[in-house]
mmCIF file of the N, C-alpha and C atoms, coordinates in Angstrom:
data_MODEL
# 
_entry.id   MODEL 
# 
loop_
_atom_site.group_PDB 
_atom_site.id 
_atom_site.type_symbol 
_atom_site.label_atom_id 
_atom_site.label_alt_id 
_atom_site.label_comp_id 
_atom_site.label_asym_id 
_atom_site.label_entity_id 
_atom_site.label_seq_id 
_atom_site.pdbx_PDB_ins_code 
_atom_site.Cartn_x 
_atom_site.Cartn_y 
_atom_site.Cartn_z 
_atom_site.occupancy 
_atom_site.B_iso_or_equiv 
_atom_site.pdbx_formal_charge 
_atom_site.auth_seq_id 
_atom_site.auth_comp_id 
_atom_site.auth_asym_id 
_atom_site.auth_atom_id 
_atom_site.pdbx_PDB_model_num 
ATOM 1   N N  . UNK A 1 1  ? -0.361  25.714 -15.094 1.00 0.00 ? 1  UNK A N  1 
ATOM 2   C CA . UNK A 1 1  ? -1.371  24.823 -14.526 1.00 0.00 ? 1  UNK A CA 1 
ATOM 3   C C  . UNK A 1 1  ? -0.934  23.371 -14.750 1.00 0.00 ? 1  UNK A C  1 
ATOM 4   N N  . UNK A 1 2  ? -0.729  22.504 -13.351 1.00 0.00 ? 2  UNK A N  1 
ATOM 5   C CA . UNK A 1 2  ? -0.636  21.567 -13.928 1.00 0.00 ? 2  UNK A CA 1 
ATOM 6   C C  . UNK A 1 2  ? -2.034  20.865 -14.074 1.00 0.00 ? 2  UNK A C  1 
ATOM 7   N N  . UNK A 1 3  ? -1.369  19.296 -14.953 1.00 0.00 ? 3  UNK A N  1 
ATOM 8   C CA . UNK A 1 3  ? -3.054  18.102 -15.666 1.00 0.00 ? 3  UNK A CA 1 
ATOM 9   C C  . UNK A 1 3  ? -2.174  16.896 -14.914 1.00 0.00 ? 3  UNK A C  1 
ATOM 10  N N  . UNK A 1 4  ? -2.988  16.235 -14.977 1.00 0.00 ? 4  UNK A N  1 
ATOM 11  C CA . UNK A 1 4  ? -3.675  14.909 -14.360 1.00 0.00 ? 4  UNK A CA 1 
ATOM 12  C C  . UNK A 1 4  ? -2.756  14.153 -15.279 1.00 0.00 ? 4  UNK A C  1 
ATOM 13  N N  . UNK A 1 5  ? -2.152  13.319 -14.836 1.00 0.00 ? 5  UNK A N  1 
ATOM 14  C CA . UNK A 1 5  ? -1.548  12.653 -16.033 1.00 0.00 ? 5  UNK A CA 1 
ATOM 15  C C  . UNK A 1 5  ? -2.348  11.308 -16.307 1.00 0.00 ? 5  UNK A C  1 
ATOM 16  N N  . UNK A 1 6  ? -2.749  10.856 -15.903 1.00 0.00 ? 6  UNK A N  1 
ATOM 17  C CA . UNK A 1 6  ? -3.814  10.116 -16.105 1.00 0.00 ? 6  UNK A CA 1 
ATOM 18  C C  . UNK A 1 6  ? -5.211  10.494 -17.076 1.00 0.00 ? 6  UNK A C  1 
ATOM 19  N N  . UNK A 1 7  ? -5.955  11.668 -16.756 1.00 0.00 ? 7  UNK A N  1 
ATOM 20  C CA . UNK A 1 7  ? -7.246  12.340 -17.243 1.00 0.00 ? 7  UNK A CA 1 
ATOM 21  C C  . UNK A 1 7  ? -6.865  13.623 -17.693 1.00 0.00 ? 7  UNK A C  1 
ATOM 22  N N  . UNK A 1 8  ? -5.780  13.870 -17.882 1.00 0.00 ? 8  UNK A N  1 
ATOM 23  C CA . UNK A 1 8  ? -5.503  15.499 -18.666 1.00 0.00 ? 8  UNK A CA 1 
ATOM 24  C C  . UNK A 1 8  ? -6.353  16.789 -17.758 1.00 0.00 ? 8  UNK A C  1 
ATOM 25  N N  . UNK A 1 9  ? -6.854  16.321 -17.002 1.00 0.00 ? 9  UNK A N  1 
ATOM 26  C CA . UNK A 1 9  ? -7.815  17.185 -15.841 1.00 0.00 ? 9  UNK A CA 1 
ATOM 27  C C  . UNK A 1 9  ? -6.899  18.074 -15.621 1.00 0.00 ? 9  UNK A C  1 
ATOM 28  N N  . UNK A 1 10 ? -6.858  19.349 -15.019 1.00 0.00 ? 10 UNK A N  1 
ATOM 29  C CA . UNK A 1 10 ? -6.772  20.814 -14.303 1.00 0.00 ? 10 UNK A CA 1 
ATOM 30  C C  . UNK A 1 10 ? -6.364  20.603 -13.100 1.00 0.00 ? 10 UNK A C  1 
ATOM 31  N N  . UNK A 1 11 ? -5.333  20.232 -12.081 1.00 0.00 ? 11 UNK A N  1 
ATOM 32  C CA . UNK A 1 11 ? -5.148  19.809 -10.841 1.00 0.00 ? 11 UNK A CA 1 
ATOM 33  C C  . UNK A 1 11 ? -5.130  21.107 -10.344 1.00 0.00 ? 11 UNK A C  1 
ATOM 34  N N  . UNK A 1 12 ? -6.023  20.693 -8.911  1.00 0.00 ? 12 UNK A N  1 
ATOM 35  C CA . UNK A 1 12 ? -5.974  22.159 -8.008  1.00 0.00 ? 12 UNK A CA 1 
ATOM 36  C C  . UNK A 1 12 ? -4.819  22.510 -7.420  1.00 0.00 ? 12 UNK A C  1 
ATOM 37  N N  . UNK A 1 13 ? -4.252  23.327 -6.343  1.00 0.00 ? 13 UNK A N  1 
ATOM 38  C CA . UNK A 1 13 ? -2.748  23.273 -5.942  1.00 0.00 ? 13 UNK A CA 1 
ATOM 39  C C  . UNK A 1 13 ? -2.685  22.126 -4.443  1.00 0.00 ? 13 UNK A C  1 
ATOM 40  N N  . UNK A 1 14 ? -4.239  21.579 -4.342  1.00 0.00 ? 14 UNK A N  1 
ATOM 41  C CA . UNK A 1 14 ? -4.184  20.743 -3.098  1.00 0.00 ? 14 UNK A CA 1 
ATOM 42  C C  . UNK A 1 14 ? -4.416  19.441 -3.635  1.00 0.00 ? 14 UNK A C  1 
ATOM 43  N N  . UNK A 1 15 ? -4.525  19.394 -4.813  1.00 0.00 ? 15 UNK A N  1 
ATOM 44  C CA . UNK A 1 15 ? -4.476  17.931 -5.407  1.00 0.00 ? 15 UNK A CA 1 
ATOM 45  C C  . UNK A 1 15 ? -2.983  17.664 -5.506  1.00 0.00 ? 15 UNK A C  1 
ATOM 46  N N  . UNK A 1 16 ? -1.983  18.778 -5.796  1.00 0.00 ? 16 UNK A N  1 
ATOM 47  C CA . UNK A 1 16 ? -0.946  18.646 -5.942  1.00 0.00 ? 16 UNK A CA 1 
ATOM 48  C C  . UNK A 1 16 ? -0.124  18.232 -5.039  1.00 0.00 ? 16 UNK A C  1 
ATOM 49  N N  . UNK A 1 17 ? -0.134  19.032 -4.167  1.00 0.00 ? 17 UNK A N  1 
ATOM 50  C CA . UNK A 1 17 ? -0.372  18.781 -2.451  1.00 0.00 ? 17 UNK A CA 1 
ATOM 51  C C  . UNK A 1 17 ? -0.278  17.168 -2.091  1.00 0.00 ? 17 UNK A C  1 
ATOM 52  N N  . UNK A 1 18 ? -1.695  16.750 -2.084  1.00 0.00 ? 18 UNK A N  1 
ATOM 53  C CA . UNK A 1 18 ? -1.871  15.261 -1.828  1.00 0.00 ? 18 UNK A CA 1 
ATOM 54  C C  . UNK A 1 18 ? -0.948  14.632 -2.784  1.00 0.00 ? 18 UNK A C  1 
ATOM 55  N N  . UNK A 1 19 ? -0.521  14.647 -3.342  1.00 0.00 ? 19 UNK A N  1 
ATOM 56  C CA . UNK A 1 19 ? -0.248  13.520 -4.577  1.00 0.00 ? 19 UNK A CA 1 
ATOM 57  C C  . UNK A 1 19 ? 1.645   13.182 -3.907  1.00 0.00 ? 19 UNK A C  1 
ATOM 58  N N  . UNK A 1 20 ? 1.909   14.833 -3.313  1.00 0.00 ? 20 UNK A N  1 
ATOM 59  C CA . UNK A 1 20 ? 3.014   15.641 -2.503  1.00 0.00 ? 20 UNK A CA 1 
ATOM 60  C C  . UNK A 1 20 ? 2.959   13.925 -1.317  1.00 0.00 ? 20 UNK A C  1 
ATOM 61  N N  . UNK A 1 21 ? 2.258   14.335 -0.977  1.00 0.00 ? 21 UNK A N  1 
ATOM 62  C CA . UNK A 1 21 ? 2.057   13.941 0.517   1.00 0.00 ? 21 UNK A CA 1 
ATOM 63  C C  . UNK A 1 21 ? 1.874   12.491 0.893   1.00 0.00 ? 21 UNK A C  1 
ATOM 64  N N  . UNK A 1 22 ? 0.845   11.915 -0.690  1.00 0.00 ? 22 UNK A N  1 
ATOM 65  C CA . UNK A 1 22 ? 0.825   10.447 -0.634  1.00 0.00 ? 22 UNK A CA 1 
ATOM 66  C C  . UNK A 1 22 ? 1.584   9.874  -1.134  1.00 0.00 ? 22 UNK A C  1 
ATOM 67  N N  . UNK A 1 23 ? 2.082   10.044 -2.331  1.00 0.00 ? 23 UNK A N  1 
ATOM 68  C CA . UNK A 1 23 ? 2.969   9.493  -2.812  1.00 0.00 ? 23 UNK A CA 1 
ATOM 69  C C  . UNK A 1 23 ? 4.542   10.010 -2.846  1.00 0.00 ? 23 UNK A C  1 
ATOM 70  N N  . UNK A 1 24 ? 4.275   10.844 -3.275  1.00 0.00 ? 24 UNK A N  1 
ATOM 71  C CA . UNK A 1 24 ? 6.467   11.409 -2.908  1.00 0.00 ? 24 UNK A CA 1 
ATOM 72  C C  . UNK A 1 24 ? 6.195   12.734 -2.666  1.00 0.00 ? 24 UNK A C  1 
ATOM 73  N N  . UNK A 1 25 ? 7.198   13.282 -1.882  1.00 0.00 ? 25 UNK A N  1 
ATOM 74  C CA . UNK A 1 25 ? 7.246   14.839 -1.904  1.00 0.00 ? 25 UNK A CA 1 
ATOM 75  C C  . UNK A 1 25 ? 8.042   15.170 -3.222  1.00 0.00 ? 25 UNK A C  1 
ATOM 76  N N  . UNK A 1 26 ? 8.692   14.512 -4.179  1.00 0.00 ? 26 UNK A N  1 
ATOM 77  C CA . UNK A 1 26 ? 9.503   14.325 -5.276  1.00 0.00 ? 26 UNK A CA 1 
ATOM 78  C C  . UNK A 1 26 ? 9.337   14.116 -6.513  1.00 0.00 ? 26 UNK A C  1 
ATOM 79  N N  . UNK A 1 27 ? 7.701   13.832 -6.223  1.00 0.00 ? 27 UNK A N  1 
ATOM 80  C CA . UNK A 1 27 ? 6.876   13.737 -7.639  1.00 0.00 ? 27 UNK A CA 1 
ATOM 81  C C  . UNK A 1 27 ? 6.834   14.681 -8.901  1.00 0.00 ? 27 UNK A C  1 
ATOM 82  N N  . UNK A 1 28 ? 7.002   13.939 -9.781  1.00 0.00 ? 28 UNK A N  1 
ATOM 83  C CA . UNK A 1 28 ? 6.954   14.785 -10.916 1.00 0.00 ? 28 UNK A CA 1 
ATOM 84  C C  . UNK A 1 28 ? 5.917   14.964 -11.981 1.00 0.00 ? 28 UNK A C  1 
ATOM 85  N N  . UNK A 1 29 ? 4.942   13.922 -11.574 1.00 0.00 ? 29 UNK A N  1 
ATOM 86  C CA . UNK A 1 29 ? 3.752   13.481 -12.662 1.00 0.00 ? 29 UNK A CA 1 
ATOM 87  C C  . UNK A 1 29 ? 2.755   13.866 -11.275 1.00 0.00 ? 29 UNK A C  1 
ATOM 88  N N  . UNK A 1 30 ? 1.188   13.741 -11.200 1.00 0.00 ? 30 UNK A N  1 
ATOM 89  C CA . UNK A 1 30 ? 0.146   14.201 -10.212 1.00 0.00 ? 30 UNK A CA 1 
ATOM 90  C C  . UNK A 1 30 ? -0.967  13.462 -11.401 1.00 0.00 ? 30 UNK A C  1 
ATOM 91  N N  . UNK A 1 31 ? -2.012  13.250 -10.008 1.00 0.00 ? 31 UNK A N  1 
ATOM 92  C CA . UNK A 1 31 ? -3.295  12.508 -10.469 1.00 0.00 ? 31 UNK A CA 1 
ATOM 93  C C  . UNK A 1 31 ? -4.067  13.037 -9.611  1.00 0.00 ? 31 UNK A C  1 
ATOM 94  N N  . UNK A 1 32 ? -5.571  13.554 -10.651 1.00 0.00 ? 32 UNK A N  1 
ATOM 95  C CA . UNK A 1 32 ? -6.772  14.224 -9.799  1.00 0.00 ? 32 UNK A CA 1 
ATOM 96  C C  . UNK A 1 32 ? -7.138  13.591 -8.606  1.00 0.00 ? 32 UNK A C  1 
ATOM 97  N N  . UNK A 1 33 ? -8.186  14.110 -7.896  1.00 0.00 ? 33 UNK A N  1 
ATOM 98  C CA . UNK A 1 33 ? -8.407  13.117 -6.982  1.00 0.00 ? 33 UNK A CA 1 
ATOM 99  C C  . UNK A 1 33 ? -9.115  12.302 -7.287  1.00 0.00 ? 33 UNK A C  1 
ATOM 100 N N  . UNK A 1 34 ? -9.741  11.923 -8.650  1.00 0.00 ? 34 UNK A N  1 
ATOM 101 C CA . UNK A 1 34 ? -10.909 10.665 -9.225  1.00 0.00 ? 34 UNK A CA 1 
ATOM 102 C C  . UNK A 1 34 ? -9.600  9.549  -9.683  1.00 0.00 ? 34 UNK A C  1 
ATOM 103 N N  . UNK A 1 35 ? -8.917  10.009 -10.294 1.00 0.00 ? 35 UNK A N  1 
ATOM 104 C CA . UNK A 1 35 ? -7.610  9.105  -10.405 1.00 0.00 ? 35 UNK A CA 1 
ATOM 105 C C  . UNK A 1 35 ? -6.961  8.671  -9.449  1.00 0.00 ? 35 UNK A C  1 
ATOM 106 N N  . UNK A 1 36 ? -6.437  9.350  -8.742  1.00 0.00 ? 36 UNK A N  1 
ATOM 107 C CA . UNK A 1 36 ? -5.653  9.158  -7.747  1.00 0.00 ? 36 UNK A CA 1 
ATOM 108 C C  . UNK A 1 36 ? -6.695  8.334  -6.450  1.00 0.00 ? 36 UNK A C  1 
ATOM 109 N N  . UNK A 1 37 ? -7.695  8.203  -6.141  1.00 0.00 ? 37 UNK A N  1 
ATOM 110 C CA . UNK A 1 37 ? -8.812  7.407  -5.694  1.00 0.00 ? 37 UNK A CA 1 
ATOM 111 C C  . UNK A 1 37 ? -8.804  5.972  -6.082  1.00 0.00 ? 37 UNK A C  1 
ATOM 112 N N  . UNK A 1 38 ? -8.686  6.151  -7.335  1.00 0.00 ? 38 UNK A N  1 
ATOM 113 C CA . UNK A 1 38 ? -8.642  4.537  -8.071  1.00 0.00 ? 38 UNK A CA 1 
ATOM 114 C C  . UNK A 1 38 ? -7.119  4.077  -8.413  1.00 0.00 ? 38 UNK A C  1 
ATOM 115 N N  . UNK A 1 39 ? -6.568  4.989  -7.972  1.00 0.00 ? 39 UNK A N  1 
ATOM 116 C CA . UNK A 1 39 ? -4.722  4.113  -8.035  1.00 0.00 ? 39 UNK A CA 1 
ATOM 117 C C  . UNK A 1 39 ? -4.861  3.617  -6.519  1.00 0.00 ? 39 UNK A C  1 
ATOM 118 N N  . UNK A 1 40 ? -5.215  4.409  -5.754  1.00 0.00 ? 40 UNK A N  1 
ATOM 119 C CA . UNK A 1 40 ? -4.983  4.273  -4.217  1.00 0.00 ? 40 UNK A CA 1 
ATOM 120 C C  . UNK A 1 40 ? -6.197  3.189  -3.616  1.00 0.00 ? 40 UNK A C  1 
ATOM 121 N N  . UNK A 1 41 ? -6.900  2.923  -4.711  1.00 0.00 ? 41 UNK A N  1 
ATOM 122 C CA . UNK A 1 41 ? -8.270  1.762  -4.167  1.00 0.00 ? 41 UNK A CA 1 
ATOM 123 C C  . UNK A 1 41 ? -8.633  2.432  -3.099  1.00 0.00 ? 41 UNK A C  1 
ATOM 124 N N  . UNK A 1 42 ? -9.477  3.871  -2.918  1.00 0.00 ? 42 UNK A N  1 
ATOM 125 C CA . UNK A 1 42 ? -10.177 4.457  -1.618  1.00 0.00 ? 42 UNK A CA 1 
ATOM 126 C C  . UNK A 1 42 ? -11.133 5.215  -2.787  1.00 0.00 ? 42 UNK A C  1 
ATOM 127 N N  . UNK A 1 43 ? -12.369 5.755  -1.803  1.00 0.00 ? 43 UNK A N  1 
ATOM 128 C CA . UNK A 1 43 ? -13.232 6.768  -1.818  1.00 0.00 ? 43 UNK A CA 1 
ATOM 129 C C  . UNK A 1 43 ? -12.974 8.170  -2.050  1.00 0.00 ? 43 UNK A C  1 
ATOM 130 N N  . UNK A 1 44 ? -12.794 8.922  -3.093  1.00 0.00 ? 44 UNK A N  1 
ATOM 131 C CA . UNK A 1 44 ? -12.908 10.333 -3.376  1.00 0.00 ? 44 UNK A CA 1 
ATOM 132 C C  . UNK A 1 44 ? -12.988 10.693 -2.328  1.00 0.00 ? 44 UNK A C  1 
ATOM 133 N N  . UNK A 1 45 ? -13.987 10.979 -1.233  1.00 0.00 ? 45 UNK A N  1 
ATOM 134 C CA . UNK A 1 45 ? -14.746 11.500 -0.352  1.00 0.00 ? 45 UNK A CA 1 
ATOM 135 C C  . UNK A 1 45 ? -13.429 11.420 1.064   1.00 0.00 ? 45 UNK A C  1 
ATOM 136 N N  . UNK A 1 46 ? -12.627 10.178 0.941   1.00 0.00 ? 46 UNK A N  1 
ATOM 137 C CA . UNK A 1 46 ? -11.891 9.885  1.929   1.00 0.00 ? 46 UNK A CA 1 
ATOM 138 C C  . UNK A 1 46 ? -10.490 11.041 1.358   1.00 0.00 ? 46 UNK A C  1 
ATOM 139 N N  . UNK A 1 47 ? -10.224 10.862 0.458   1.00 0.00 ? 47 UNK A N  1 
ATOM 140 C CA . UNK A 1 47 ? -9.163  11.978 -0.091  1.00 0.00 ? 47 UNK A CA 1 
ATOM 141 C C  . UNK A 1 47 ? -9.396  13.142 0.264   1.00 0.00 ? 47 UNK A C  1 
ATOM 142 N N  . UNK A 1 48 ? -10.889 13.309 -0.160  1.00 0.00 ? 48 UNK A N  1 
ATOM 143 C CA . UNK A 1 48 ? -11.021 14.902 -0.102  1.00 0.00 ? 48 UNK A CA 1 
ATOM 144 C C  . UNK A 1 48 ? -10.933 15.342 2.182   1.00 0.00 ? 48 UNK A C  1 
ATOM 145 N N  . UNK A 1 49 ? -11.487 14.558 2.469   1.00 0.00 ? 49 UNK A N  1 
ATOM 146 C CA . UNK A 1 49 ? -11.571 14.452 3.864   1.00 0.00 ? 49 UNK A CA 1 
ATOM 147 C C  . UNK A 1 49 ? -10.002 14.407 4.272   1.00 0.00 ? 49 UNK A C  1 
ATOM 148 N N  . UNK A 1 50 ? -8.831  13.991 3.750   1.00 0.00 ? 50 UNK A N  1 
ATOM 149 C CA . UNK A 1 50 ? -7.480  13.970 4.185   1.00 0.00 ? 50 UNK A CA 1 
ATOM 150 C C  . UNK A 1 50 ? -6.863  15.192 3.754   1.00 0.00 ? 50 UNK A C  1 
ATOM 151 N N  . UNK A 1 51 ? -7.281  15.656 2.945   1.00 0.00 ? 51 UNK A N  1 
ATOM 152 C CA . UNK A 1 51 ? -6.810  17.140 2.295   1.00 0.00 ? 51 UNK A CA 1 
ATOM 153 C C  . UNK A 1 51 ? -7.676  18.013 4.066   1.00 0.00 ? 51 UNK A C  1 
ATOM 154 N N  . UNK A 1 52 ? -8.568  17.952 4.090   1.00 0.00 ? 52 UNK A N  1 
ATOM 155 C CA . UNK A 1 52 ? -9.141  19.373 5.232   1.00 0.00 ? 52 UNK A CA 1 
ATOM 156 C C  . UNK A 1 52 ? -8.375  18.725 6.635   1.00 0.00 ? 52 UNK A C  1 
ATOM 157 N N  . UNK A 1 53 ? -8.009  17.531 6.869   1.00 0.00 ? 53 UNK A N  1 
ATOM 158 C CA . UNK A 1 53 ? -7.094  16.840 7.926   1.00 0.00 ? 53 UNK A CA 1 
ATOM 159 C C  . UNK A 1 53 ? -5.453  17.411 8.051   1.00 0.00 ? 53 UNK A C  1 
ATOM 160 N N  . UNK A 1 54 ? -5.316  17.132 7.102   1.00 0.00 ? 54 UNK A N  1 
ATOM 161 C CA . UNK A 1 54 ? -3.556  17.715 6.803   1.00 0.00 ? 54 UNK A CA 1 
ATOM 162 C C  . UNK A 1 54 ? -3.487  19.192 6.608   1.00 0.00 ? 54 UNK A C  1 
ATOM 163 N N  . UNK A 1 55 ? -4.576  20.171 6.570   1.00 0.00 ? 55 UNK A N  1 
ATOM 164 C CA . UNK A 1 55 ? -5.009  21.666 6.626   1.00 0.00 ? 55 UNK A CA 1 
ATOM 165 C C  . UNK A 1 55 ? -4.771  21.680 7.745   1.00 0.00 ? 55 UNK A C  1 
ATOM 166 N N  . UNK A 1 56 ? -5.673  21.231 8.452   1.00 0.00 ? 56 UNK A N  1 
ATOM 167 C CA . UNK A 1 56 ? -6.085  21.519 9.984   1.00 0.00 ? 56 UNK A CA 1 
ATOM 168 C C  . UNK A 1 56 ? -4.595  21.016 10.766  1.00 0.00 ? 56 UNK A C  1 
ATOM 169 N N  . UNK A 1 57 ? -3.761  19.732 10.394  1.00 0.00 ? 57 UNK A N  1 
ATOM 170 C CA . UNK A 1 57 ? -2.519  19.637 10.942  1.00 0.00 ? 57 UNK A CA 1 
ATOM 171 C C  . UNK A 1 57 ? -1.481  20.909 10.651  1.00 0.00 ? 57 UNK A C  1 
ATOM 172 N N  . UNK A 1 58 ? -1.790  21.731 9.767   1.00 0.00 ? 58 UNK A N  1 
ATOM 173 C CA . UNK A 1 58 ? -0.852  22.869 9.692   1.00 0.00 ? 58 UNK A CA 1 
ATOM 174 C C  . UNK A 1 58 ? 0.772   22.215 8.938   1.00 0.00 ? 58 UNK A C  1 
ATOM 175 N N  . UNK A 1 59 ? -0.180  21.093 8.024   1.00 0.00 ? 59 UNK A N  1 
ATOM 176 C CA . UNK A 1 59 ? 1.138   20.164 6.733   1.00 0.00 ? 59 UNK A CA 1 
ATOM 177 C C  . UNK A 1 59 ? 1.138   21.430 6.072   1.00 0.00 ? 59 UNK A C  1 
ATOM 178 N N  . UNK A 1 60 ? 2.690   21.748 5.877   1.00 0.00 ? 60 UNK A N  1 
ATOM 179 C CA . UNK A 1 60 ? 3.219   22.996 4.803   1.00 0.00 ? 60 UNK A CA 1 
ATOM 180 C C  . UNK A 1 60 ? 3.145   22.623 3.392   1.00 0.00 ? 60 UNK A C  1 
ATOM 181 N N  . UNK A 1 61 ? 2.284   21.488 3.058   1.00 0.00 ? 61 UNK A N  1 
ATOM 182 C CA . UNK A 1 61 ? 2.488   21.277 1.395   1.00 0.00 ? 61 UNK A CA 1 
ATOM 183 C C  . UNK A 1 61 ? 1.172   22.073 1.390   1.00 0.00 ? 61 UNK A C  1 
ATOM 184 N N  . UNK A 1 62 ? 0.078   22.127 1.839   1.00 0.00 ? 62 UNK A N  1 
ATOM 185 C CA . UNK A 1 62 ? -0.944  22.453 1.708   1.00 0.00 ? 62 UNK A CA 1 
ATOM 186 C C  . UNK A 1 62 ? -1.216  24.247 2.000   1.00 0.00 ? 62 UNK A C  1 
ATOM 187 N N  . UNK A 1 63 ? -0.501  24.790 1.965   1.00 0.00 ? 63 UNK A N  1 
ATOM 188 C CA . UNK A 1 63 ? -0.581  26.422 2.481   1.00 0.00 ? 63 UNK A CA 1 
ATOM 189 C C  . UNK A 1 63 ? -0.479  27.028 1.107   1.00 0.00 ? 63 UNK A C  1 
# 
């Protein structure tokens, strides 16, 4: 399981995903989406809304 390196949090495999997708496909560290919200200066709500967007695009980080 990976954690949050920021909040030691439980990352889901689509937080992992995003973190994939926003920041590097190369990443080696990941931030929840309450973290990763406040690195990125946006709305939780807008993250979580780009995760069911990049589903629906049929993005292979997210499968």
């Amino acid at each position: 399981m990976k954690r949050c390196e920021v909040c030691s949090g439980n990352l889901s495999k689509d937080e992992v995903a995003l973190n994939k997708k926003l920041i590097s496909k190369n990443c080696k560290q990941f931030m929840c989406l309450q973290c990763l919200s406040e690195y990125l200066n946006v709305d939780v709500e807008i993250l979580a809304e780009k995760i069911v967007q990049f589903k629906e695009e049929g993005c292979t980080l997210f499968l």
